[in-house]
N, C-alpha and C positions, 0 to 999 in steps of 0.2 A: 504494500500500500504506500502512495506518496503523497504526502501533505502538502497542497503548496499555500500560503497564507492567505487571508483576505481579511479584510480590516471586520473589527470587534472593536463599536464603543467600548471606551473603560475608564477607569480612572486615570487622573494625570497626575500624580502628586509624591511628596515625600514628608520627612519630620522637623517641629523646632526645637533645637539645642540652644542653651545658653552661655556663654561665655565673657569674656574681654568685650568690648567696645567695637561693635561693627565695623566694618570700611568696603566702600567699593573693590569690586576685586581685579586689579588689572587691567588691561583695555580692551576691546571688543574680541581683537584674533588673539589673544592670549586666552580670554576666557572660553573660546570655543574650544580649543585645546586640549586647557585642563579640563574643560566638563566630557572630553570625548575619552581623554585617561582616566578619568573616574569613574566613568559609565562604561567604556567598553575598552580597545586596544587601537589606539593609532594607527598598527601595521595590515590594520583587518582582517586580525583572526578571530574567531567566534569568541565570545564569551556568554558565562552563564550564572547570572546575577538570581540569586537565592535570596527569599525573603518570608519570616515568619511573622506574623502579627493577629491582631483581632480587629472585628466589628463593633461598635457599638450602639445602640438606636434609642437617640434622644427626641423622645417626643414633647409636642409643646406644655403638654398635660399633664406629665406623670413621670417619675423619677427614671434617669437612665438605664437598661438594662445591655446586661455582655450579650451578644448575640453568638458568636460562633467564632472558631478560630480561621486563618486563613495562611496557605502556605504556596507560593510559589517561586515558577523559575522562568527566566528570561532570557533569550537567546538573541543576541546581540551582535550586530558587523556594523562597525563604522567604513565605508570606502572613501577613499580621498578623491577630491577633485580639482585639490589647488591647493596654495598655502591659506591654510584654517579656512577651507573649504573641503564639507563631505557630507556624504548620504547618511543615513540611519536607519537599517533595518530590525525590528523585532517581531519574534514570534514565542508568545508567551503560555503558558499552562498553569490555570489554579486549581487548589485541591480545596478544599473544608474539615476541620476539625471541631471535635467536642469539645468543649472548653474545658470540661471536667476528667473526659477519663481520656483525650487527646486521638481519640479513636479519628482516621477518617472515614466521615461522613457524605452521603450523599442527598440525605435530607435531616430537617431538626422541626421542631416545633416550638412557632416564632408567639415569645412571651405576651404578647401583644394582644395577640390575637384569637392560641390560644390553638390556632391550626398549623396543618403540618406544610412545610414549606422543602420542596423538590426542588436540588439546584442540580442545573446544567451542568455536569461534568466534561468539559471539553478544550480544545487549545485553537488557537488561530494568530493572526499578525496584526501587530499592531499600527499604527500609523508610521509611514515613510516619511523622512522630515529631511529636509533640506538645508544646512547649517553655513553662513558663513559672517566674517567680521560683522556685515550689516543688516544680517535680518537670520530670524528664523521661520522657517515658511513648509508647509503641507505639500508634499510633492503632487498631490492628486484633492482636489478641492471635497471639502466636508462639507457639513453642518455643526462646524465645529469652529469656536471664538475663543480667543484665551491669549492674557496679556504675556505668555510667554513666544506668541507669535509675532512677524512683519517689524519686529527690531531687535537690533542686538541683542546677544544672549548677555544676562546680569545677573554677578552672582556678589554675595555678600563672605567679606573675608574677617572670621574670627582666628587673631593671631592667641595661643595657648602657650607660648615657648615653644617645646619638641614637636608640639602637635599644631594642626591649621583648622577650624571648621570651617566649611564652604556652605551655605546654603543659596536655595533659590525659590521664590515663589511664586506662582501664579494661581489666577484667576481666570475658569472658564466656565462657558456654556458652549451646551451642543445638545441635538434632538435627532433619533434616529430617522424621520424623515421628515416629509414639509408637514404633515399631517401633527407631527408628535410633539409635545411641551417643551419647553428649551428645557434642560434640565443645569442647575449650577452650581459650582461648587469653586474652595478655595483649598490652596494644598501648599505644602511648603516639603522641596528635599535639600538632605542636609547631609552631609559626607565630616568624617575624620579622619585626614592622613597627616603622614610623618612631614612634617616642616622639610627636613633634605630631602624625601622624595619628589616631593611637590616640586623644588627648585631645578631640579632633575632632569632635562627635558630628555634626557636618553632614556628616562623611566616610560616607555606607551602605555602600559596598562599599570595602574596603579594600586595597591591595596589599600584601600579604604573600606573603613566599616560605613555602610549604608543606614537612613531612616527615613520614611516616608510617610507622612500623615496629610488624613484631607477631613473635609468636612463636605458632605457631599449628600443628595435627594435621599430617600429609602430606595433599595432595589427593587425593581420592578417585584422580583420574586415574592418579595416579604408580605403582598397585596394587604399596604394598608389602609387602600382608600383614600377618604378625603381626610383622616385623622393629619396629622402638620406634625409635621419633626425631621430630622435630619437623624443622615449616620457618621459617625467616626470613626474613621480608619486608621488603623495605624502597625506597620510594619517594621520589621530592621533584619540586615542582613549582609550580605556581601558577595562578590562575584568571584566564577571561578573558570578556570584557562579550558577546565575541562568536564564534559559531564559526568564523566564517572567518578570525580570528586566530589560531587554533592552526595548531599545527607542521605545514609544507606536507605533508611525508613521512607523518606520522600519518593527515591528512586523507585524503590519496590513496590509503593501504594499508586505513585504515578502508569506506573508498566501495569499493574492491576489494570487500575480503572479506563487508562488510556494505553494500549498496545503499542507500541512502537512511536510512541508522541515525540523522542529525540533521533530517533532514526527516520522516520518517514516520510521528514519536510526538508521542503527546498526553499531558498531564499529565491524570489523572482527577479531579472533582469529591473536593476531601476530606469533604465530607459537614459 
């Protein structure tokens, strides 16, 4: 079987750390850079960004409840197309967990409502993005807004001494077609690497610990009506050069429920 990707709305986002005294990070083509050795490898070899976290669903009425655990993996090629110019492909797979006995799941019953809630188990690719010094942009047009698009990439640089946090945030909306509600959310990612690797530039792929938090609609899934609240997301994790370095548990629940989900996909010509 070969998988070849096609875009899955999904969330856009990462987590906020605290530290030292913010500052601009850099200038346009430096920060494309470092955010491509963060996220993936400069020489464009795959990587495979692993991340575990939860849900949580804050309604406007009634105190917040954990929803379910959440673990996935990202497969990732930056290609170059100039200096701090390059494509961005991903093709991602999530799994769900119990929050209590960490078992994975493929349904739970959503506190809320009180019914049982059936999630899609399945992988696909994410949006192609276009990077360079002076804009970041959709290689293939959406329904999809969000302040990390059509200018510079910006990131915020907390110095620690040994250590650097980078974060980024943005704001978007996007609606799965003309018919459907914008839907919005805010999200912030946030990286920790070593001060001398960061300065590094012969470092391409970087080790940083990853976090990603959003604040974003209920999922369609959770049907809960015209009831008002949002969910919280929130991840951490880190990438890796290979897939059979990820977590054995992941790997084996993955191959369970999805057969061949890292063998059977192809990344598509970006044109």
């Amino acid at each position: 079987m070969r998988i070849t990707a096609a875009f899955r709305p999904g969330l856009l986002v990462g987590a906020l750390l605290l530290g030292s005294a913010p500052a601009a990070a850099a200038d346009p083509a430096a920060n494309v850079e470092t955010w491509v050795r963060l996220k993936g490898d400069a020489t464009g070899a795959l990587t495979y960004e692993w991340v575990s976290g939860s849900a949580q669903g804050l309604p406007d009425d009634a105190i917040a409840q954990p929803l379910f655990g959440i673990e996935s993996v990202t497969v990732r090629r930056f290609l170059r197309t100039g200096t701090a110019q390059y494509i961005e492909q991903t093709y991602s797979c999530r799994l769900y967990r119990d929050l209590a006995t960490g078992e994975y799941i493929d349904r739970f019953t959503n506190p809320f409502t009180g019914r049982e809630v059936k999630f899609a188990i399945r992988c696909g690719a994410g949006l192609a993005l276009r990077y360079t010094p002076q804009r970041v942009m959709l290689l293939q047009w959406r329904d999809l807004r969000s302040t990390a698009f059509d200018a510079p990439l910006q990131m915020e640089r907390i110095n620690t001494g040994e250590l650097v946090v980078l974060r980024r945030e943005s704001r978007s909306e996007f609606r799965r077609d003309a018919n459907s509600p914008w839907r919005r959310e805010s999200s912030v990612d946030s990286f920790i690497v070593k001060a001398e690797d960061l300065a590094n530039p012969q470092i391409t792929n970087l080790a940083a610990s990853y976090q990603w938090t959003s604040v974003a609609p209920w999922m369609t899934e959770l049907d809960m009506g015209a009831r008002r609240g949002v969910m919280l997301w929130f991840v951490s994790g880190r990438k890796f050069s290979s897939a059979a370095d990820l977590p054995a548990g992941f790997l084996k629940a993955l191959d369970r429920l999805v057969p061949g989900a890292l063998t059977d996909f192809a990344f598509s010509d970006p044109g």
